[in-house]
N, CA, C and O atoms as a Tripos MOL2 file, in Angstrom:
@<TRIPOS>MOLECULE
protein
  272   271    68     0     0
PROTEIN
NO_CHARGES

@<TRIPOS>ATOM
      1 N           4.1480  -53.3880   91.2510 N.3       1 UNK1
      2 CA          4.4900  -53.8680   89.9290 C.3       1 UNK1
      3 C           5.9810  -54.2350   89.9170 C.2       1 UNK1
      4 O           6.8480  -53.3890   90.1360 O.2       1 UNK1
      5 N           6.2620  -55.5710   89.6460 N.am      2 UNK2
      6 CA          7.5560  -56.1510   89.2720 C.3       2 UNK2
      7 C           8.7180  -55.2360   88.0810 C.2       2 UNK2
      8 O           8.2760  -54.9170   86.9770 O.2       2 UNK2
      9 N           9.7120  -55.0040   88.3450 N.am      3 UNK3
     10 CA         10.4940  -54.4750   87.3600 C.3       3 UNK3
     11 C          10.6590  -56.0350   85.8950 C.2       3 UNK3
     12 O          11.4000  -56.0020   84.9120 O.2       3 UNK3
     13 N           9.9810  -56.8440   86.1760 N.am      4 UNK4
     14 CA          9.8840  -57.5450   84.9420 C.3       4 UNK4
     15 C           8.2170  -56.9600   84.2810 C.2       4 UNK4
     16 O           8.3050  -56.7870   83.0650 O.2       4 UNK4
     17 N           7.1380  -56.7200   84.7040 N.am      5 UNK5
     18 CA          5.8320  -56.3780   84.8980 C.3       5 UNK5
     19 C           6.3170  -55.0190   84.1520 C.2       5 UNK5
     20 O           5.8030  -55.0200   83.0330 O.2       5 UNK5
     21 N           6.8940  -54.1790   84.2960 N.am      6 UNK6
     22 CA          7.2610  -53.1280   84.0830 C.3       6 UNK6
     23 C           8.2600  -52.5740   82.4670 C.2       6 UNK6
     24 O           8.2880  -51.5840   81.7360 O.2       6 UNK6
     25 N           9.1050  -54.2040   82.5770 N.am      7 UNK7
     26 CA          9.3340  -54.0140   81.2570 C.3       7 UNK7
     27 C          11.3840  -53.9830   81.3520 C.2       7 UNK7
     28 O          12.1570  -54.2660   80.4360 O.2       7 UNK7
     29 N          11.6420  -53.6570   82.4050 N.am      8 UNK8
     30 CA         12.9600  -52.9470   82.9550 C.3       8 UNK8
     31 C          13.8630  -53.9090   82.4150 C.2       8 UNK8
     32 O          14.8780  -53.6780   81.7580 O.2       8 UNK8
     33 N          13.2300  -55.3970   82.8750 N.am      9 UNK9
     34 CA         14.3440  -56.4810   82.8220 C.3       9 UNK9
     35 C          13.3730  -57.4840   82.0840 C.2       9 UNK9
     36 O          12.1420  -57.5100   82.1010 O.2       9 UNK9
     37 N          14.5610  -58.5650   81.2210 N.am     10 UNK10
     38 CA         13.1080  -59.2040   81.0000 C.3      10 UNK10
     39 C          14.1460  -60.6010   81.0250 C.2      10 UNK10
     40 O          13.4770  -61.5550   80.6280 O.2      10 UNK10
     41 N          15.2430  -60.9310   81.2870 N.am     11 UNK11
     42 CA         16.1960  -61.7320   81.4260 C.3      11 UNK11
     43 C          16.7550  -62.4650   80.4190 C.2      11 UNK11
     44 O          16.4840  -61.9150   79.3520 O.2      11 UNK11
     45 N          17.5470  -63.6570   80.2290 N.am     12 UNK12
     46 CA         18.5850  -64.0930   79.5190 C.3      12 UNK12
     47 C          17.9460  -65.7980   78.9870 C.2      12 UNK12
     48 O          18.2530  -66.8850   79.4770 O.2      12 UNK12
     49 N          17.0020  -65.5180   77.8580 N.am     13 UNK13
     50 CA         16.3670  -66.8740   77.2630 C.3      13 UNK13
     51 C          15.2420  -66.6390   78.2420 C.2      13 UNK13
     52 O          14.7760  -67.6750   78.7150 O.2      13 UNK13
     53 N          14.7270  -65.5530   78.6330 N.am     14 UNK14
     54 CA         13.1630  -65.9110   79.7890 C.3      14 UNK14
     55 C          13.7100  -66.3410   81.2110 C.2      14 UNK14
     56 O          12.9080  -66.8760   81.9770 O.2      14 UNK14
     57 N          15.1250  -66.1310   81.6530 N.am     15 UNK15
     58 CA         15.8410  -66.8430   82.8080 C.3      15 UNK15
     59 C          15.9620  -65.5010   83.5650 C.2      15 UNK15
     60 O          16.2140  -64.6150   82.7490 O.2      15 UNK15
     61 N          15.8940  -65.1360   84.5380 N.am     16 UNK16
     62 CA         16.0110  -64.2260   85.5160 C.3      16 UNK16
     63 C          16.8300  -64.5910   86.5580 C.2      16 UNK16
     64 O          16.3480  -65.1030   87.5680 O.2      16 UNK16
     65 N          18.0730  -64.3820   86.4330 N.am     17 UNK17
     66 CA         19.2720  -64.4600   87.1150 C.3      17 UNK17
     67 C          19.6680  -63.8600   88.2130 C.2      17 UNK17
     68 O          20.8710  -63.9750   88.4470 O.2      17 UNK17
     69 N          19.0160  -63.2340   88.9910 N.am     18 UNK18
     70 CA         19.3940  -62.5720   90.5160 C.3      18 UNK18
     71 C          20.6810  -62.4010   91.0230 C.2      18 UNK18
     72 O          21.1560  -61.3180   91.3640 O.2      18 UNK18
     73 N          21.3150  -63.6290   91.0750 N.am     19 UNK19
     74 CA         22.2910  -63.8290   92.0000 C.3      19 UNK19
     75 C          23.6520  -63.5370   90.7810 C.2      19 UNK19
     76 O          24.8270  -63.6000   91.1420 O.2      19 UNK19
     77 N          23.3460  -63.2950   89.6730 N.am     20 UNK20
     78 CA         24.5200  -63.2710   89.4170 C.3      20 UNK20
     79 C          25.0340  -61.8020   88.7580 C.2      20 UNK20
     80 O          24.1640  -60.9600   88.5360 O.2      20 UNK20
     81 N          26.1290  -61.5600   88.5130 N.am     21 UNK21
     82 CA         26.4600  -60.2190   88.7450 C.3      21 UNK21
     83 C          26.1570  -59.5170   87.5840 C.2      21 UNK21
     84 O          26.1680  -60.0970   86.4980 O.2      21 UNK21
     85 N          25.8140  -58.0140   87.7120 N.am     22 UNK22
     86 CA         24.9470  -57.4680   86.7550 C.3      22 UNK22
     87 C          26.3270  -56.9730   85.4590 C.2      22 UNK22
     88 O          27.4570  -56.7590   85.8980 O.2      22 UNK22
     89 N          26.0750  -56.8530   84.0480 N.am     23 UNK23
     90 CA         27.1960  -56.1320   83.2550 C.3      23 UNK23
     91 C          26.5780  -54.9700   82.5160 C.2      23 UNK23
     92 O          25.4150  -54.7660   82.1700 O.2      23 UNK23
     93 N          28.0180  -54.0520   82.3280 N.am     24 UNK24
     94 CA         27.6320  -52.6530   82.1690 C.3      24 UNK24
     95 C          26.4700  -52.6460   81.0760 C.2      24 UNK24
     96 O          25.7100  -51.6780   81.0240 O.2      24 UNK24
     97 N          26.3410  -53.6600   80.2570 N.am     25 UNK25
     98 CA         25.4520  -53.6510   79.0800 C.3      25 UNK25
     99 C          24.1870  -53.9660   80.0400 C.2      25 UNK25
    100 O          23.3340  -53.1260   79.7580 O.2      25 UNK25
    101 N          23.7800  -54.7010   80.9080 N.am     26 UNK26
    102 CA         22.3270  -55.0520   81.0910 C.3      26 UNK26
    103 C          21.9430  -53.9070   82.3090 C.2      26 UNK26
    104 O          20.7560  -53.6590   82.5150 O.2      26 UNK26
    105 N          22.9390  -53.2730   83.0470 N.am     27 UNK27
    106 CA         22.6430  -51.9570   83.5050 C.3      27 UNK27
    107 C          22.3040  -50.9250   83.1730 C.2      27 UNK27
    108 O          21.3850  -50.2210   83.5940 O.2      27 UNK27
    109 N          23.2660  -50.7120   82.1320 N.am     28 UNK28
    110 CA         22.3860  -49.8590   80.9070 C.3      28 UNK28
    111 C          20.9400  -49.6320   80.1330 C.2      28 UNK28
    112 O          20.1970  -48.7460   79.7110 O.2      28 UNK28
    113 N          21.0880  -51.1990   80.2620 N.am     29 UNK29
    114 CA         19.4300  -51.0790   79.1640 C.3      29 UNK29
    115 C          18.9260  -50.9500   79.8070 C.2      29 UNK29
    116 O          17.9510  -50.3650   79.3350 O.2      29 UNK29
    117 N          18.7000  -51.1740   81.5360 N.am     30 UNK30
    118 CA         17.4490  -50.7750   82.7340 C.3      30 UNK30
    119 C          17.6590  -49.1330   82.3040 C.2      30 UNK30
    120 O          16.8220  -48.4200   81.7500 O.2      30 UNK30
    121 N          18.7570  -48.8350   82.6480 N.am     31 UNK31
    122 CA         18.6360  -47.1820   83.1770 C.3      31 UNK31
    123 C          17.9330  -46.7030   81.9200 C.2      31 UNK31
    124 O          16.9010  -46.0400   82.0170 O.2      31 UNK31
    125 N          18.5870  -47.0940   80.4540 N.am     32 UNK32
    126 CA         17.8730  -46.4640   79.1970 C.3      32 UNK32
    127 C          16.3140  -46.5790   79.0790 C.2      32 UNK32
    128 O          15.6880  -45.6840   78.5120 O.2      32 UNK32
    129 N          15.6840  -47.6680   79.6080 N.am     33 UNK33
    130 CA         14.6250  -47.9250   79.7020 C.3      33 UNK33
    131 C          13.7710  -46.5230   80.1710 C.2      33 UNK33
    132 O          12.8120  -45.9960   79.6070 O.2      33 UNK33
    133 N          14.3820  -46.1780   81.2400 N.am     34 UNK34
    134 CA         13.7720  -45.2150   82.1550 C.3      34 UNK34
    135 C          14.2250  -43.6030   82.0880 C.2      34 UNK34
    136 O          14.0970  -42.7130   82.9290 O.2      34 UNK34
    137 N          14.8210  -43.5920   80.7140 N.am     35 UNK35
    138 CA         15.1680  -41.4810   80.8210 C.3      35 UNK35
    139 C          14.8790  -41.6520   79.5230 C.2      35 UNK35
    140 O          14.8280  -42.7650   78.9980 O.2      35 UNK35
    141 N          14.5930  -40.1570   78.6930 N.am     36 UNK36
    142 CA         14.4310  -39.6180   77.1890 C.3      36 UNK36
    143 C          15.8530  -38.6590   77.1530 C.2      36 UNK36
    144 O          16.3680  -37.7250   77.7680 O.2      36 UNK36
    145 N          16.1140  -39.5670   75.9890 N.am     37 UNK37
    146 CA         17.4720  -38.5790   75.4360 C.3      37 UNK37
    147 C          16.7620  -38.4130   74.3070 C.2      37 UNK37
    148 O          15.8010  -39.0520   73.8790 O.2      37 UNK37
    149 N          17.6770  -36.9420   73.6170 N.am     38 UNK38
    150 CA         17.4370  -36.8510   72.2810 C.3      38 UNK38
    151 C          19.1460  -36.6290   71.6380 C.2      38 UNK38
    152 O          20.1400  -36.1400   72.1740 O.2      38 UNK38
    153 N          19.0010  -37.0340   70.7150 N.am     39 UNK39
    154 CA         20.1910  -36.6310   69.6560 C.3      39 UNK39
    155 C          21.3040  -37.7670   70.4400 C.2      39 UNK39
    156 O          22.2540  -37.3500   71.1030 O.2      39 UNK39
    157 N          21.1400  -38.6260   70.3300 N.am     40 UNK40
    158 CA         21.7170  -39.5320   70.9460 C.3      40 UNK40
    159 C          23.0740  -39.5820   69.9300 C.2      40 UNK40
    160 O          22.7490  -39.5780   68.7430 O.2      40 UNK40
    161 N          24.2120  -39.6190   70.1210 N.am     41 UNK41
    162 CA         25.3650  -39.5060   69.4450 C.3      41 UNK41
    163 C          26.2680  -40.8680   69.1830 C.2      41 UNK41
    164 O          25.6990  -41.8530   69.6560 O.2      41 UNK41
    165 N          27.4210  -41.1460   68.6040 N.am     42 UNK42
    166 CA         27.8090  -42.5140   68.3240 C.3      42 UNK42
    167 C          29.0900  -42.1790   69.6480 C.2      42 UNK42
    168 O          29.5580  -41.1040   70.0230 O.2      42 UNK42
    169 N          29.3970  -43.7460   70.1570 N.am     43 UNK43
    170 CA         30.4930  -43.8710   71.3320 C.3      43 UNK43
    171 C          31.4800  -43.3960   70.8850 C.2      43 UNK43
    172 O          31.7240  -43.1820   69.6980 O.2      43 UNK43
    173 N          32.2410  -43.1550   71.9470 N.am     44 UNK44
    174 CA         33.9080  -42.9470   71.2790 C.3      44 UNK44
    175 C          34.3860  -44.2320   72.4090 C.2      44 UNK44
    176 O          35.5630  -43.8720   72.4290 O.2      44 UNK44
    177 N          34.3750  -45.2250   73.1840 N.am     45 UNK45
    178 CA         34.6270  -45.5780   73.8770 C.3      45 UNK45
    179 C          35.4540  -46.6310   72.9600 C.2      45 UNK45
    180 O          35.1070  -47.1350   71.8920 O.2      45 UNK45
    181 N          36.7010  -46.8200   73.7300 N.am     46 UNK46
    182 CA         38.1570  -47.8910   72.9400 C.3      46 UNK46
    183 C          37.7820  -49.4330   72.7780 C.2      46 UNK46
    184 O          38.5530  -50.1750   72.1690 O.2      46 UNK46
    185 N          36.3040  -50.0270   73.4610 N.am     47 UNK47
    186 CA         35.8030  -51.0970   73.7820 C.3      47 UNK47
    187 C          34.2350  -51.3750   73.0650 C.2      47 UNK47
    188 O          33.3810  -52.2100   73.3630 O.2      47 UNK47
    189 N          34.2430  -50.1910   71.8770 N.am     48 UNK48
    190 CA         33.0820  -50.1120   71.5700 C.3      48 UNK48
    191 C          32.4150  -51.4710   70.8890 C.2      48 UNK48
    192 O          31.2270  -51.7900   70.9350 O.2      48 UNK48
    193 N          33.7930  -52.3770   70.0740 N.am     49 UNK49
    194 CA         32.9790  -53.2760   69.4220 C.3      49 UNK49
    195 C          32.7460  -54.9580   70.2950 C.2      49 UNK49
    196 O          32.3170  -56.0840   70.0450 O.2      49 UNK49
    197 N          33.0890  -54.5180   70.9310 N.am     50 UNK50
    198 CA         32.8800  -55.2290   72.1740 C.3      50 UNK50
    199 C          31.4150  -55.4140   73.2550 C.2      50 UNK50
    200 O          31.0240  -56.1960   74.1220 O.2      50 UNK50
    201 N          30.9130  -54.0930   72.5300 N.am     51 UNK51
    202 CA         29.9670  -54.3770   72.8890 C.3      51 UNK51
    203 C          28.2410  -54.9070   72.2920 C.2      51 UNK51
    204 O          27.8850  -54.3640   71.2470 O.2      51 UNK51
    205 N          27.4950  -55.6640   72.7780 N.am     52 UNK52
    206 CA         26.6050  -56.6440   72.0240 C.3      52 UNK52
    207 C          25.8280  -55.7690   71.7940 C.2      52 UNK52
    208 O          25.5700  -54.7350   72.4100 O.2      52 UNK52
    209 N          25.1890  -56.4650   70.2840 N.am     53 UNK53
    210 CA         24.4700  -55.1660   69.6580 C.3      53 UNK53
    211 C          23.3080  -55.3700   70.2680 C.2      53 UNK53
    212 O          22.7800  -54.3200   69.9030 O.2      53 UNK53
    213 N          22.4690  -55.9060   70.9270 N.am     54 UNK54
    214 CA         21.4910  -55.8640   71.6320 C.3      54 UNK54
    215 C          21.3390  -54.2390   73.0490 C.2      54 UNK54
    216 O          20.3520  -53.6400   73.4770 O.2      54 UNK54
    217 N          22.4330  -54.1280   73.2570 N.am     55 UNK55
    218 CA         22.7870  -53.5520   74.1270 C.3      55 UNK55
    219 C          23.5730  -51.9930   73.8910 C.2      55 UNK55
    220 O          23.7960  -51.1820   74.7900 O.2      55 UNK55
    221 N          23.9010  -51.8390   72.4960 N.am     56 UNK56
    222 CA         24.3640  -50.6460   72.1710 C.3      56 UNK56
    223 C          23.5960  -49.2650   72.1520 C.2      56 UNK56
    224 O          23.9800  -48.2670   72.7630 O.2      56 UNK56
    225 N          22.5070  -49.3370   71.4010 N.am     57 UNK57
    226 CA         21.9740  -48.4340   71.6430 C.3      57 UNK57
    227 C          21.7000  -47.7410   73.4240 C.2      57 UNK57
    228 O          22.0000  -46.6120   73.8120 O.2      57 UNK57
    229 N          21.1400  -48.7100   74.1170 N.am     58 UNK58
    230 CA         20.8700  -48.2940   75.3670 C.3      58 UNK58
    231 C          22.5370  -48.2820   75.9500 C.2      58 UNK58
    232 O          22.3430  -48.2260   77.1640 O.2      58 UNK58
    233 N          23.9810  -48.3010   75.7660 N.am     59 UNK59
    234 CA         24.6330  -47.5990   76.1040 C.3      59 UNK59
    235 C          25.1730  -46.4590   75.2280 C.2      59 UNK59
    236 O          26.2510  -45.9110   75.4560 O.2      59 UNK59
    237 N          24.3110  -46.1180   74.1550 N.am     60 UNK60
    238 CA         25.0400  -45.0480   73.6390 C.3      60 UNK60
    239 C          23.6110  -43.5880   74.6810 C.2      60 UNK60
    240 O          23.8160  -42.4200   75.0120 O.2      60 UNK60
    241 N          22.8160  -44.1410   74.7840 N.am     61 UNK61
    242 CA         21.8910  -43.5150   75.3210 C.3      61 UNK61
    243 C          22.0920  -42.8110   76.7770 C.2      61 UNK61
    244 O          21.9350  -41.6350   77.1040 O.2      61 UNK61
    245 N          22.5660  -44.1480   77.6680 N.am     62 UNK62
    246 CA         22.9540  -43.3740   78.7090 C.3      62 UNK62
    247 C          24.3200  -42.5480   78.9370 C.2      62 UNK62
    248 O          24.4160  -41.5200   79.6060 O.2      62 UNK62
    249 N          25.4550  -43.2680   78.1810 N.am     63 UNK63
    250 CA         26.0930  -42.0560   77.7200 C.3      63 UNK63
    251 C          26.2460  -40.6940   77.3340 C.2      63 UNK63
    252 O          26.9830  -39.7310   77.5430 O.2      63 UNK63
    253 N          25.5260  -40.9270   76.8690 N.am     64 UNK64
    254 CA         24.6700  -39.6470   75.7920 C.3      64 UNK64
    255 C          24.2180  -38.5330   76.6880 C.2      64 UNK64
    256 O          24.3420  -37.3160   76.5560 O.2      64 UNK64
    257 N          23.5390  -39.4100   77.8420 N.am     65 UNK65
    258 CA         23.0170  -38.4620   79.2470 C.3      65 UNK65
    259 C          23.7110  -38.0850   80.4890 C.2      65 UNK65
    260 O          23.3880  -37.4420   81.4880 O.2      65 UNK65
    261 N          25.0340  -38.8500   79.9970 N.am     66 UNK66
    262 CA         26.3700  -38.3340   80.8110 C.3      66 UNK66
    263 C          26.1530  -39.1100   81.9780 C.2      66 UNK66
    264 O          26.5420  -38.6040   83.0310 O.2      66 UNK66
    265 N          25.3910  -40.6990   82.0450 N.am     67 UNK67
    266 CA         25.5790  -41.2730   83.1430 C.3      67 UNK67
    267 C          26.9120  -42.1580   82.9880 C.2      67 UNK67
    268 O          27.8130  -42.1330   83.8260 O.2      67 UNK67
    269 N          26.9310  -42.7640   82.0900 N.am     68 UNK68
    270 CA         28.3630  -43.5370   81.7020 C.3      68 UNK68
    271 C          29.3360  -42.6450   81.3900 C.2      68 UNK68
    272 O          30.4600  -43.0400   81.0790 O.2      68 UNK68
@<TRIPOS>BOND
     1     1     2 1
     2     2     3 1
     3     3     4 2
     4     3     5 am
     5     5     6 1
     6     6     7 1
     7     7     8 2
     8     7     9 am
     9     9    10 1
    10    10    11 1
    11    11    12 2
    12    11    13 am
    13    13    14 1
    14    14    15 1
    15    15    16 2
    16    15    17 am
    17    17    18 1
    18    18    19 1
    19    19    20 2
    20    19    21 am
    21    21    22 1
    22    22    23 1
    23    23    24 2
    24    23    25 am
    25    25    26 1
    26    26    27 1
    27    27    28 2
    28    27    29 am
    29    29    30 1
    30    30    31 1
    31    31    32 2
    32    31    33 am
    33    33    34 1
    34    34    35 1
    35    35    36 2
    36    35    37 am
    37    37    38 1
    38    38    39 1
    39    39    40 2
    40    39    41 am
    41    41    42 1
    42    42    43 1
    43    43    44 2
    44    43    45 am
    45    45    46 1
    46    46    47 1
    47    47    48 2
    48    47    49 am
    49    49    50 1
    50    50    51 1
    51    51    52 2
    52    51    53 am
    53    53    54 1
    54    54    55 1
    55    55    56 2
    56    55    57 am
    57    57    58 1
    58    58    59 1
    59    59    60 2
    60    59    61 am
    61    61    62 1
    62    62    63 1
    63    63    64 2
    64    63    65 am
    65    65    66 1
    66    66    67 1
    67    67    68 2
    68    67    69 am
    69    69    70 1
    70    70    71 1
    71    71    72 2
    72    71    73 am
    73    73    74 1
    74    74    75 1
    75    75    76 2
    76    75    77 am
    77    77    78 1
    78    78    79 1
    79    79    80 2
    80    79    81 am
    81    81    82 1
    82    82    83 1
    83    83    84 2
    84    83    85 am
    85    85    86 1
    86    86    87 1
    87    87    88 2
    88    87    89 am
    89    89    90 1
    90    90    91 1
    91    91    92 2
    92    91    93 am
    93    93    94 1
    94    94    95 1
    95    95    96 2
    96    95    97 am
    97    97    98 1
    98    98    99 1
    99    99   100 2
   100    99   101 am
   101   101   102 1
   102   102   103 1
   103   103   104 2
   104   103   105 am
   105   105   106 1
   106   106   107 1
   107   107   108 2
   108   107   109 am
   109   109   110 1
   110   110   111 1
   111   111   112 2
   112   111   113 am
   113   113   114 1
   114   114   115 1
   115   115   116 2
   116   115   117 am
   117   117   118 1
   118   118   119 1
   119   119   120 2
   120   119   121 am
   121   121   122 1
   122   122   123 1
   123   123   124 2
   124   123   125 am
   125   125   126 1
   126   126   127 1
   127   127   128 2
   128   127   129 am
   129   129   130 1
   130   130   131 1
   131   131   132 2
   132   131   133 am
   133   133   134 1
   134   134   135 1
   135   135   136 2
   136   135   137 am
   137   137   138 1
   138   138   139 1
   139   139   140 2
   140   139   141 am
   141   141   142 1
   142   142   143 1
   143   143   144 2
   144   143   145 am
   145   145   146 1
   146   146   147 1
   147   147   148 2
   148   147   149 am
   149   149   150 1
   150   150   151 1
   151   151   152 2
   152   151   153 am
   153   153   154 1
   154   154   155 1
   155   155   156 2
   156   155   157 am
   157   157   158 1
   158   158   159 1
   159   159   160 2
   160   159   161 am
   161   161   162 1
   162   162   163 1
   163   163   164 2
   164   163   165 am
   165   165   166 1
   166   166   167 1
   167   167   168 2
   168   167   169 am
   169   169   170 1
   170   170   171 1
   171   171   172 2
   172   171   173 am
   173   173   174 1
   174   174   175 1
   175   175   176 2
   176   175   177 am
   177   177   178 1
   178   178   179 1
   179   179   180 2
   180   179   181 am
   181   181   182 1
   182   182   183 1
   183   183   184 2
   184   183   185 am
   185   185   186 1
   186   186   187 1
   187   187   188 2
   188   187   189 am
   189   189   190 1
   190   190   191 1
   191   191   192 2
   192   191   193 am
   193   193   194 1
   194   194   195 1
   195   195   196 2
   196   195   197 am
   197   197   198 1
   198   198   199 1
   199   199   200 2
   200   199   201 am
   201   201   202 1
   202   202   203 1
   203   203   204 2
   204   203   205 am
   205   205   206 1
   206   206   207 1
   207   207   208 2
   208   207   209 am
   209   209   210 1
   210   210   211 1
   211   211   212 2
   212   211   213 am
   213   213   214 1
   214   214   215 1
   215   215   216 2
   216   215   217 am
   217   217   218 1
   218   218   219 1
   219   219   220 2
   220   219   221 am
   221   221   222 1
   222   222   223 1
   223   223   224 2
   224   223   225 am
   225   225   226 1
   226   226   227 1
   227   227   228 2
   228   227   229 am
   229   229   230 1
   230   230   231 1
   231   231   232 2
   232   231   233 am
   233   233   234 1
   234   234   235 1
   235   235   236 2
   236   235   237 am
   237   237   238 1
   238   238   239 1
   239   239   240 2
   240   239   241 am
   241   241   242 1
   242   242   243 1
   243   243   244 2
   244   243   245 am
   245   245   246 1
   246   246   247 1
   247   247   248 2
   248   247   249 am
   249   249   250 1
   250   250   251 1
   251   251   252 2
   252   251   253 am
   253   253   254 1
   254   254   255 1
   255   255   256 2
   256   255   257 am
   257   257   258 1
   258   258   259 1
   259   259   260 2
   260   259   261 am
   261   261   262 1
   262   262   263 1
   263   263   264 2
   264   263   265 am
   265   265   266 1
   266   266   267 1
   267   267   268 2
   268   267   269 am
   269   269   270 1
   270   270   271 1
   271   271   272 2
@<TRIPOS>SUBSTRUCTURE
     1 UNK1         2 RESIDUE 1 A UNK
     2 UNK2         6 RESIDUE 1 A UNK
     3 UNK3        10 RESIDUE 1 A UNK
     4 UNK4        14 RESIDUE 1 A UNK
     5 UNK5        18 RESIDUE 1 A UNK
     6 UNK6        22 RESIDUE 1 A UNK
     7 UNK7        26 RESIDUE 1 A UNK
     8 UNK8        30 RESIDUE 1 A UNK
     9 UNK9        34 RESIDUE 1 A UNK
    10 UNK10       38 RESIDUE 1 A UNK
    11 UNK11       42 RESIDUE 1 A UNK
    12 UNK12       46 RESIDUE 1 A UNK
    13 UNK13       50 RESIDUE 1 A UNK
    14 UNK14       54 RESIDUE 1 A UNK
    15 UNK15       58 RESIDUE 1 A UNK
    16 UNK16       62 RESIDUE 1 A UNK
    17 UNK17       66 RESIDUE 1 A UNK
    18 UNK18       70 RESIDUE 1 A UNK
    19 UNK19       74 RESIDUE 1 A UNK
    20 UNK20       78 RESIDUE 1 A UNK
    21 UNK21       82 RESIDUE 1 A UNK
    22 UNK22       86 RESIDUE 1 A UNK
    23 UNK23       90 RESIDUE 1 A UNK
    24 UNK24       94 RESIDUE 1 A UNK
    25 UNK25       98 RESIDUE 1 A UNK
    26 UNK26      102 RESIDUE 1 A UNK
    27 UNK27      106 RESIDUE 1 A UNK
    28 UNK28      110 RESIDUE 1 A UNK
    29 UNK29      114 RESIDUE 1 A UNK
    30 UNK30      118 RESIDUE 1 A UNK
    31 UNK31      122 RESIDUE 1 A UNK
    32 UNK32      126 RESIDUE 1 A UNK
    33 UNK33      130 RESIDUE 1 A UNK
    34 UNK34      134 RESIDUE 1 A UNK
    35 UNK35      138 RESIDUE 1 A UNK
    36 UNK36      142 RESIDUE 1 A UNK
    37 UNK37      146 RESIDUE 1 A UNK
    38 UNK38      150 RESIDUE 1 A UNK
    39 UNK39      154 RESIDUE 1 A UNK
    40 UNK40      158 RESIDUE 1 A UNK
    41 UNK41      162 RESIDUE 1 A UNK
    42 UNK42      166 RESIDUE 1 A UNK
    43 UNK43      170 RESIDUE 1 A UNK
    44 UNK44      174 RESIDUE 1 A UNK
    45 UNK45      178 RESIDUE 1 A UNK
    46 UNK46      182 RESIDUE 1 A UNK
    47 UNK47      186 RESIDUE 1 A UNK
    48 UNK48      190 RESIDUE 1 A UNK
    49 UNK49      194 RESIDUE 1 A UNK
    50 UNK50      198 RESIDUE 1 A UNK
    51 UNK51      202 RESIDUE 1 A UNK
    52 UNK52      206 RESIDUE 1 A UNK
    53 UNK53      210 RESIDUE 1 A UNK
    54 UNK54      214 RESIDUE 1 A UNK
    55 UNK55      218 RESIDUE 1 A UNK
    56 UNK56      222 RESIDUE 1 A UNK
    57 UNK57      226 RESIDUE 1 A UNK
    58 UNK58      230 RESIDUE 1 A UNK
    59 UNK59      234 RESIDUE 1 A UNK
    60 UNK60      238 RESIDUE 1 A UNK
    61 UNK61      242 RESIDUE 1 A UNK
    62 UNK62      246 RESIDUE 1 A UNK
    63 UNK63      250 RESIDUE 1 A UNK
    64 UNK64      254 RESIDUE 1 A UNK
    65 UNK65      258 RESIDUE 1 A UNK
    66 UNK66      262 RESIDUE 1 A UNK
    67 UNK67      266 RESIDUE 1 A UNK
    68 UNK68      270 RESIDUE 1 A UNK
């Protein structure tokens, strides 16, 4: 089973980009994809609004799990 099959990645407009380099936001949402947090807490990070809201939750998540 494909990590698109799977759900992990699903790419940028339906575009699946390989070759180009991954960002902390779309790394995130794989890893969040794949652990259960609970009590997920708000960032303290100095770059927080910077980051796309598509993508916040799954870095407040892995944060949260002390991978970020």
């Amino acid at each position: 089973m494909s990590a698109v099959e799977m759900g992990l990645v699903n790419g940028d407009g339906g575009m699946f980009r390989p070759n180009d380099t991954i960002t902390r936001e779309e790394i995130c949402k794989i890893i969040a994809s794949t652990i259960s947090v609970e009590n997920v807490k708000e960032l303290d990070f100095d770059d927080k609004s910077s980051i796309s809201s598509w993508a916040l939750e799954s870095v407040q998540k892995v944060y949260n799990a002390g991978i970020v």
